[in-house]
N, CA, C and O atoms as a printed pandas DataFrame, in Angstrom:
     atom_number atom_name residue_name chain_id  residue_number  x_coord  y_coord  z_coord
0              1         N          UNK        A               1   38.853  -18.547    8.602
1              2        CA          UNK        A               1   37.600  -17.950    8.210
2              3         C          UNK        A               1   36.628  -19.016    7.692
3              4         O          UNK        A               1   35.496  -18.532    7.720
4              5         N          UNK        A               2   36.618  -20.077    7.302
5              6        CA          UNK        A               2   36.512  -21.339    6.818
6              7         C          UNK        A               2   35.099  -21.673    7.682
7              8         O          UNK        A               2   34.187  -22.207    7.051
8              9         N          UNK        A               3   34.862  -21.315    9.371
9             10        CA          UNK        A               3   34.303  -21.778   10.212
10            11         C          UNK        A               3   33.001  -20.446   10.422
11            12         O          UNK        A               3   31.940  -20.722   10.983
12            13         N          UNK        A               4   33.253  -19.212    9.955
13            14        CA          UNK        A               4   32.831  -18.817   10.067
14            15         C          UNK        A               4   33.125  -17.366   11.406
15            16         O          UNK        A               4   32.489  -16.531   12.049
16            17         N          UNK        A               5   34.225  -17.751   11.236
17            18        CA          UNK        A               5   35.090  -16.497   11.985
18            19         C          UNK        A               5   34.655  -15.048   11.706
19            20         O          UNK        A               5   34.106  -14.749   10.645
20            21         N          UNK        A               6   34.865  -14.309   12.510
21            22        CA          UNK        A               6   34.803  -12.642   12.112
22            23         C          UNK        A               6   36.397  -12.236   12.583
23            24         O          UNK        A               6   36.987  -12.794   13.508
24            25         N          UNK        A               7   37.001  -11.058   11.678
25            26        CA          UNK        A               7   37.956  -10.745   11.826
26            27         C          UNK        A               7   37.997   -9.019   11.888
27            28         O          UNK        A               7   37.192   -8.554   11.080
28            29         N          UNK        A               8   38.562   -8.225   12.469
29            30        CA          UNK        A               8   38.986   -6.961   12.577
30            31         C          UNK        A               8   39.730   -6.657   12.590
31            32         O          UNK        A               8   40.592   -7.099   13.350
32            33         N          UNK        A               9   39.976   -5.471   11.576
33            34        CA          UNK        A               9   41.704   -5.251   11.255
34            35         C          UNK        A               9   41.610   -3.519   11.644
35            36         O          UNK        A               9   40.795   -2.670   11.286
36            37         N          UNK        A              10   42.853   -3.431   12.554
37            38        CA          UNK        A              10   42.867   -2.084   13.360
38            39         C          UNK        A              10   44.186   -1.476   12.255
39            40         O          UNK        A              10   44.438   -2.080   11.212
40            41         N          UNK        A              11   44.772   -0.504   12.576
41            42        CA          UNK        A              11   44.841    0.743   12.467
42            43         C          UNK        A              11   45.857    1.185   14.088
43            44         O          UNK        A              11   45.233    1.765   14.977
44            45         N          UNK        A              12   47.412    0.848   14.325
45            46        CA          UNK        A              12   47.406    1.867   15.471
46            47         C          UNK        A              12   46.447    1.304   16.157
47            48         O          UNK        A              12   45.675    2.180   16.545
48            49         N          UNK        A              13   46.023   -0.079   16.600
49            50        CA          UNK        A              13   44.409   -0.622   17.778
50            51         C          UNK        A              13   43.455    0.134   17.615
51            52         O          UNK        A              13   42.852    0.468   18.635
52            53         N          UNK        A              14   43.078    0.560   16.554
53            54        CA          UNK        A              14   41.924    1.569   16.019
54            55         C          UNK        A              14   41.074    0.744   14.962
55            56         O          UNK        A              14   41.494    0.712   13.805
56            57         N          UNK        A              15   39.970    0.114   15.271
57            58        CA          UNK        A              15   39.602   -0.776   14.046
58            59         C          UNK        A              15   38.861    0.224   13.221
59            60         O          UNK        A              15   38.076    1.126   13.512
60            61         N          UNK        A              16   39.537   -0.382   11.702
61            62        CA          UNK        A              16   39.020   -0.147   10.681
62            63         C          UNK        A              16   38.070   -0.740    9.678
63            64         O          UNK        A              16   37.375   -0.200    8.819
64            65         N          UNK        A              17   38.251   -2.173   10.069
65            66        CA          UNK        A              17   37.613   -2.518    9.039
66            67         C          UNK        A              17   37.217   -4.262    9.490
67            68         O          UNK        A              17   37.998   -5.055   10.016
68            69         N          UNK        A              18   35.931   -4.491    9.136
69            70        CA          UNK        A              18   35.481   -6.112    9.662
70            71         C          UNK        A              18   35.656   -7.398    8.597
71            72         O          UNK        A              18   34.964   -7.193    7.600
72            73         N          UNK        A              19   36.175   -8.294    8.550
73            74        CA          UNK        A              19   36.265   -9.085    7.824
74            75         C          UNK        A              19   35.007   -9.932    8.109
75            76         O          UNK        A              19   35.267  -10.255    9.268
76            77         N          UNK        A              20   33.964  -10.441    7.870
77            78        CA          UNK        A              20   33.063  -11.362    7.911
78            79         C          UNK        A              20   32.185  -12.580    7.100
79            80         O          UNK        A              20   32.178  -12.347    5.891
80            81         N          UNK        A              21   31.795  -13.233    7.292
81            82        CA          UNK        A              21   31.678  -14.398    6.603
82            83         C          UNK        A              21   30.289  -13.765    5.697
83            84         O          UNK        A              21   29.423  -12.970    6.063
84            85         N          UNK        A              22   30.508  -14.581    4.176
85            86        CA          UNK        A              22   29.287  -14.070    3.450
86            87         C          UNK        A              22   28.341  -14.552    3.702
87            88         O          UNK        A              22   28.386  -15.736    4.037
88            89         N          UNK        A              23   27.616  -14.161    3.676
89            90        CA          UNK        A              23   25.814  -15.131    3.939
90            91         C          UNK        A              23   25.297  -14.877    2.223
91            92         O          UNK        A              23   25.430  -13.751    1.742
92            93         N          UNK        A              24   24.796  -15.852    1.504
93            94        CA          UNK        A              24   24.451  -15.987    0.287
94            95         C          UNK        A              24   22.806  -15.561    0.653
95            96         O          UNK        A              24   22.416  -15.686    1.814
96            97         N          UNK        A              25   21.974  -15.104   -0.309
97            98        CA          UNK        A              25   20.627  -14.550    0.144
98            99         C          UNK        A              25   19.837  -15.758    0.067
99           100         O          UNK        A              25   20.452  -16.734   -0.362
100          101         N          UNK        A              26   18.884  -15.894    0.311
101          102        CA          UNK        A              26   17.954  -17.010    0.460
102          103         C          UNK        A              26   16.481  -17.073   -0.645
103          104         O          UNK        A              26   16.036  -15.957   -0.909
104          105         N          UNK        A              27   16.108  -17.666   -0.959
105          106        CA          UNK        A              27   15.148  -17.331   -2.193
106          107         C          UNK        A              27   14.267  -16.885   -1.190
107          108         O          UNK        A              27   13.586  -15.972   -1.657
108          109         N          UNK        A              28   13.988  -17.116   -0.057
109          110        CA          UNK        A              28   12.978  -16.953    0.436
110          111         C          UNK        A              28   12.986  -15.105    1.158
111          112         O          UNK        A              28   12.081  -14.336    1.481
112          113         N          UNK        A              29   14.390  -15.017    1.156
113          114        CA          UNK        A              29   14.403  -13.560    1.343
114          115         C          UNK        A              29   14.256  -12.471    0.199
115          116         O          UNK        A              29   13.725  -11.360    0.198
116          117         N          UNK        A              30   14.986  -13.270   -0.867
117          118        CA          UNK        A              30   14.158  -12.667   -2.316
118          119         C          UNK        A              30   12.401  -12.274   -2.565
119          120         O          UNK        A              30   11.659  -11.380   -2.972
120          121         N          UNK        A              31   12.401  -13.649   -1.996
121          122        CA          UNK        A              31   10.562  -13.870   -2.566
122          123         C          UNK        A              31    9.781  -12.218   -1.659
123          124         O          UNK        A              31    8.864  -11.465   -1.984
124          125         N          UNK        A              32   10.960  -12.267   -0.166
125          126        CA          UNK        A              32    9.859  -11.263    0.702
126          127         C          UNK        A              32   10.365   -9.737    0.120
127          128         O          UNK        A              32    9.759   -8.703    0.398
128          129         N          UNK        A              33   11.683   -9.791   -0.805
129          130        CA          UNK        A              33   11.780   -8.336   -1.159
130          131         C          UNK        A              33   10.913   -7.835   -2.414
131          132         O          UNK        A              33   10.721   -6.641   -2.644
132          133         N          UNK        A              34   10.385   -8.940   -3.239
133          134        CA          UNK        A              34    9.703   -8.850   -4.051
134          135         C          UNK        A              34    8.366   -8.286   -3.569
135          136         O          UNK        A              34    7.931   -7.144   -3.715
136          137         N          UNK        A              35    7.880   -9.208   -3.040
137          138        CA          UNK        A              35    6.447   -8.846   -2.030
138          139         C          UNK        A              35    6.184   -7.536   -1.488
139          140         O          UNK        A              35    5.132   -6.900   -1.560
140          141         N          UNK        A              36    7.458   -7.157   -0.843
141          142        CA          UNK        A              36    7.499   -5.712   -0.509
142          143         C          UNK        A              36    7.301   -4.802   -1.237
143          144         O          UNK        A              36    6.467   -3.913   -1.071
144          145         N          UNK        A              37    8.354   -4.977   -2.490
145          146        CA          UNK        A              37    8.333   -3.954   -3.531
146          147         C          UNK        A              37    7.467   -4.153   -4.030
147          148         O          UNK        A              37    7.242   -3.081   -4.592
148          149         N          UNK        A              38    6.415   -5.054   -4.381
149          150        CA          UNK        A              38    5.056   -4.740   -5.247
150          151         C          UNK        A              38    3.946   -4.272   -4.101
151          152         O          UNK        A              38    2.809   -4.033   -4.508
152          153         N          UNK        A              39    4.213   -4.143   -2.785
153          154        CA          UNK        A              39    3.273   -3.675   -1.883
154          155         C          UNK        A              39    3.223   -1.855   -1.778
155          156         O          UNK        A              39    2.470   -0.998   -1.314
156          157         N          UNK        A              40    4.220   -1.907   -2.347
157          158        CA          UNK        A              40    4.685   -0.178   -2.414
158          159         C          UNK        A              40    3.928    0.491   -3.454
159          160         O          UNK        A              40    3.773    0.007   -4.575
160          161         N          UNK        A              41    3.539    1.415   -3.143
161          162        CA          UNK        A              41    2.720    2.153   -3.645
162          163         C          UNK        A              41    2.829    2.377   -5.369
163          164         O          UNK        A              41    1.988    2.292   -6.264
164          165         N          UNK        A              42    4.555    2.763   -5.355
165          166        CA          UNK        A              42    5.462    3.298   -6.420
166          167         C          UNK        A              42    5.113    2.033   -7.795
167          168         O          UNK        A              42    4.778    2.378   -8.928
168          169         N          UNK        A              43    5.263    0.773   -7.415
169          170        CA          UNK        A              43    5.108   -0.090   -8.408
170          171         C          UNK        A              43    3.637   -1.212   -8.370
171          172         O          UNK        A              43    3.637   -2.284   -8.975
172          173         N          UNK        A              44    2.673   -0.801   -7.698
173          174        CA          UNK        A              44    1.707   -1.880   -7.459
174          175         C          UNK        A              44    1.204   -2.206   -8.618
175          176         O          UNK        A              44    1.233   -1.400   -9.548
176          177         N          UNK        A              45    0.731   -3.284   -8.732
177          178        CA          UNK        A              45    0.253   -3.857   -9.392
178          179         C          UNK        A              45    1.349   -5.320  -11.100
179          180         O          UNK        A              45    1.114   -6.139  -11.989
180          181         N          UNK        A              46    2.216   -4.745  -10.530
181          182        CA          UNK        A              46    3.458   -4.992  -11.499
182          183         C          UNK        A              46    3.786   -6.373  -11.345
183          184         O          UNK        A              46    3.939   -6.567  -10.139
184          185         N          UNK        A              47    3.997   -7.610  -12.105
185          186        CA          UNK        A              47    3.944   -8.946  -11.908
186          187         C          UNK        A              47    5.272   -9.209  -11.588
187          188         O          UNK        A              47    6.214   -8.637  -12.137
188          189         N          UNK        A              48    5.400  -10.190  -10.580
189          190        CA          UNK        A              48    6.753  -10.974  -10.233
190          191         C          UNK        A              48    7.968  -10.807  -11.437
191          192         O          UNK        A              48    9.104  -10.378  -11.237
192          193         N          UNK        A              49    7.332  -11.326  -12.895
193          194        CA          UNK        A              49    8.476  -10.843  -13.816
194          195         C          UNK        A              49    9.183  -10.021  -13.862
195          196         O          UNK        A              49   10.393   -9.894  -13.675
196          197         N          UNK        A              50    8.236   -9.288  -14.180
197          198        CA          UNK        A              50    8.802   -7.634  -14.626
198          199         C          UNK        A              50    9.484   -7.173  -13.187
199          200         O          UNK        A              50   10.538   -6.553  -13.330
200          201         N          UNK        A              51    9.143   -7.333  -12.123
201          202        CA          UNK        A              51   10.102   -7.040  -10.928
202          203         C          UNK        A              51   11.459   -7.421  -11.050
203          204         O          UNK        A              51   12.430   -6.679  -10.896
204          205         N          UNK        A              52   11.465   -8.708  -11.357
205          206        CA          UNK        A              52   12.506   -9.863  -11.058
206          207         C          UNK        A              52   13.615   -9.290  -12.205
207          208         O          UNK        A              52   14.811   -9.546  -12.064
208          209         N          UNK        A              53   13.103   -8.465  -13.397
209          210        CA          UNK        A              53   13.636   -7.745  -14.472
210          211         C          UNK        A              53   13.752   -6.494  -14.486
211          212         O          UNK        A              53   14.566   -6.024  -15.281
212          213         N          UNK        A              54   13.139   -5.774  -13.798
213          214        CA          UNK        A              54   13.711   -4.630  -12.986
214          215         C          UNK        A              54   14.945   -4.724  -12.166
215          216         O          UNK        A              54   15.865   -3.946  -12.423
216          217         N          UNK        A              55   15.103   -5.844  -10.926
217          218        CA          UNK        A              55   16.100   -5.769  -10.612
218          219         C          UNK        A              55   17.350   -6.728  -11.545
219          220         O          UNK        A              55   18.533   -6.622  -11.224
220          221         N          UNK        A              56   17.185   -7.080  -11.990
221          222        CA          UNK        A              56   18.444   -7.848  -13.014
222          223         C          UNK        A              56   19.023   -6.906  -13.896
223          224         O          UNK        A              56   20.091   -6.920  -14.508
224          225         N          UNK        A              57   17.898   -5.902  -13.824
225          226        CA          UNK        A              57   18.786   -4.550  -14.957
226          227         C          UNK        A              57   19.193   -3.318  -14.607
227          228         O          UNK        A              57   19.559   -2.354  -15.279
228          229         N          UNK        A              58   18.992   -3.620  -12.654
229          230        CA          UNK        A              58   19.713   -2.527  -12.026
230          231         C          UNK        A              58   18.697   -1.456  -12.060
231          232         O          UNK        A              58   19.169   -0.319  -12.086
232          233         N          UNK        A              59   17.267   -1.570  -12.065
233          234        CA          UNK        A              59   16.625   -0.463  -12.085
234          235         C          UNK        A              59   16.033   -0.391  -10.856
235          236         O          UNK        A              59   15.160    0.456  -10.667
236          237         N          UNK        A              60   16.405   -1.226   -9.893
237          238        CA          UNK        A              60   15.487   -1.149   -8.388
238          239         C          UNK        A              60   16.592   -1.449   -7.352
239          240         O          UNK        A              60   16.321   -1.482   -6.152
């Protein structure tokens, strides 16, 4: 798994379940979920902080 393998584990040759490599998030995919969520109607106007502290406290 080391290389980046995917693995599937069957069941009776019935797959159940995927083993796959983690992908760590990217700041830059952060930066665009942020962007999003302050583009939304629900929270506009709300500064990068207070987002960034919204989600650290599990409220988004």
């Amino acid at each position: 798994m080391e290389q980046g393998e995917r693995f599937t584990i069957t069941v009776r040759g019935k797959p159940e379940a995927d083993l796959v490599p983690h992908r760590s998030e990217s700041s830059q995919g952060v930066a665009a979920a942020i962007a999003s969520l302050q583009a939304s109607a629900r929270i506009r106007g709300v500064s990068d902080a207070d987002v960034a502290s919204f989600v650290g406290e599990g409220r988004l």
